[in-house]
N, C-alpha and C positions, 0 to 999 in steps of 0.2 A: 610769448615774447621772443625767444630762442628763435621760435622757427619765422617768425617776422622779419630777424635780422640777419638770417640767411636767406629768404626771400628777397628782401630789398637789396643783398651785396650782389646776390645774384643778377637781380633786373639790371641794376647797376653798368655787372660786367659786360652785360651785353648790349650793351644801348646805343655800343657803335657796330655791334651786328658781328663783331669778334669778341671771340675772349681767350685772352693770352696766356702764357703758359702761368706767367707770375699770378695772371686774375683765379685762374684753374686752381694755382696752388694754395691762394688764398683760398677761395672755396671750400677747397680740402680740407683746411689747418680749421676753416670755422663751423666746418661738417662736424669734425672732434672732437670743437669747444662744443656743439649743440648736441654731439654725445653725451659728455662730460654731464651737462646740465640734466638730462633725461635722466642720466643715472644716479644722481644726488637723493641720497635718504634721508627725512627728519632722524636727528642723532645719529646720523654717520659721518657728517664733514667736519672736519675742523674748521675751528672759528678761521685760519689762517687761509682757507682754500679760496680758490677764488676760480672763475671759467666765465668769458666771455665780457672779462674787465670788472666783474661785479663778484662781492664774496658769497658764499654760495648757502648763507642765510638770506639773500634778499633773491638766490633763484628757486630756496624751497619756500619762501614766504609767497611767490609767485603760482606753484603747482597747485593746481586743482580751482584756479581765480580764471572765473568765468563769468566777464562783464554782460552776456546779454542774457544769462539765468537769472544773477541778481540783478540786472532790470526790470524784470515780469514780476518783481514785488515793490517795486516801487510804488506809489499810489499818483506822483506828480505827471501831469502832462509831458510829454517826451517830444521835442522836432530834433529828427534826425536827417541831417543834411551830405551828402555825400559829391564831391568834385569824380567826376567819371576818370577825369586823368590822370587822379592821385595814385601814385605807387608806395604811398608806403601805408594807406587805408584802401582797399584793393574796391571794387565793385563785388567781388569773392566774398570779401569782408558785412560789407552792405548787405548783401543777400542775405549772409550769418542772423544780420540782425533784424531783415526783415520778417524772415522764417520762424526765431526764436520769437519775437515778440508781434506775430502774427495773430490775429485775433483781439488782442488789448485795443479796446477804446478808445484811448488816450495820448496813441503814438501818430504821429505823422511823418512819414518819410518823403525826402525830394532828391531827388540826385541834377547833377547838371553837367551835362555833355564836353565842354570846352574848357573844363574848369579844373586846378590841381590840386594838392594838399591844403591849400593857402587861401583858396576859392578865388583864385587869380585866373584870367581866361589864355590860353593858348593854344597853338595847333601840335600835332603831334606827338610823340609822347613826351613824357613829363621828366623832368631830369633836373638836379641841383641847380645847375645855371639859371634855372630861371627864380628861384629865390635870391639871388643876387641881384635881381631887378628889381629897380623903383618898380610899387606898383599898388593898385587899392583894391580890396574884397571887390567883387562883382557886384554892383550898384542890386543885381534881379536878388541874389542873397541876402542885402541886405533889408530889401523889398521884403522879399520873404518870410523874415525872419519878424520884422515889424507886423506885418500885416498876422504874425501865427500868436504873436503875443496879443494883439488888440483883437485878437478872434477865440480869446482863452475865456472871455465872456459870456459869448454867445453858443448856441444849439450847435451840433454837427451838422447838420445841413443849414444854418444860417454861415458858417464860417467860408467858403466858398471854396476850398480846397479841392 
């Protein structure tokens, strides 16, 4: 999670293709806090400690949580849908999940080109401001997402995927 929200301040800072000395500085100051968090030991923080806005029970209760291992036990059918323009779920990330729970039966993955965290369609890259806009899921998502449930039925080659 640490390194997610250095990731995202970073894409962030560059998204108008500068980054200033104040974005740089930030950077730094949350390079520190994602130190900080790397170095926290069960039984060495104080209830009081805190890094990265969060106390630093909820960054060891975090260490070693790895959502696409304990996926591959799950027994339930999985669709896993990914917006290509999302920056704060990367296509980086998708991969993760594709690789980790490669081979399992039960998974279906779709990604979709023009589409952002939100499964909102736009051009170019992805940035806050467009959550600020009116706007509805992508009608093909929601297609999708219907047509995976009413196919949770039928045979893997009857589901048309």
């Amino acid at each position: 999670m640490e390194d997610l929200i250095l990731e995202q301040v970073t894409y962030l800072a560059g998204l108008d293709g500068i980054v200033t000395d104040p974005e740089k500085k930030q950077i730094e100051g949350l390079r520190a806090e994602v130190a900080k968090v790397k170095a926290l030991k069960p039984g060495a923080a104080a209830a009081a400690d805190t890094a990265l806005g969060a106390p630093a029970s909820y960054w060891l209760d975090l260490q070693g949580y790895d959502p696409v291992q304990g996926s591959k036990y799950l027994p339930q059918p999985m669709l896993i849908l990914q917006g290509e323009r999302d920056y704060q779920v990367t296509m980086t990330d998708f991969a993760a999940w594709k690789k980790g729970l490669a081979g399992k039966p039960n998974v279906t993955f779709k990604s979709y080109p023009k589409l952002d965290h939100l499964f909102l369609a736009g051009e170019g890259k992805s940035s806050p401001a467009e959550y600020e806009k009116p706007g509805h899921v992508d009608p093909a998502v929601v297609n999708d997402i219907a047509a995976w449930i009413l196919g949770q039925g039928k045979k893997p080659a009857e589901r048309g995927w």
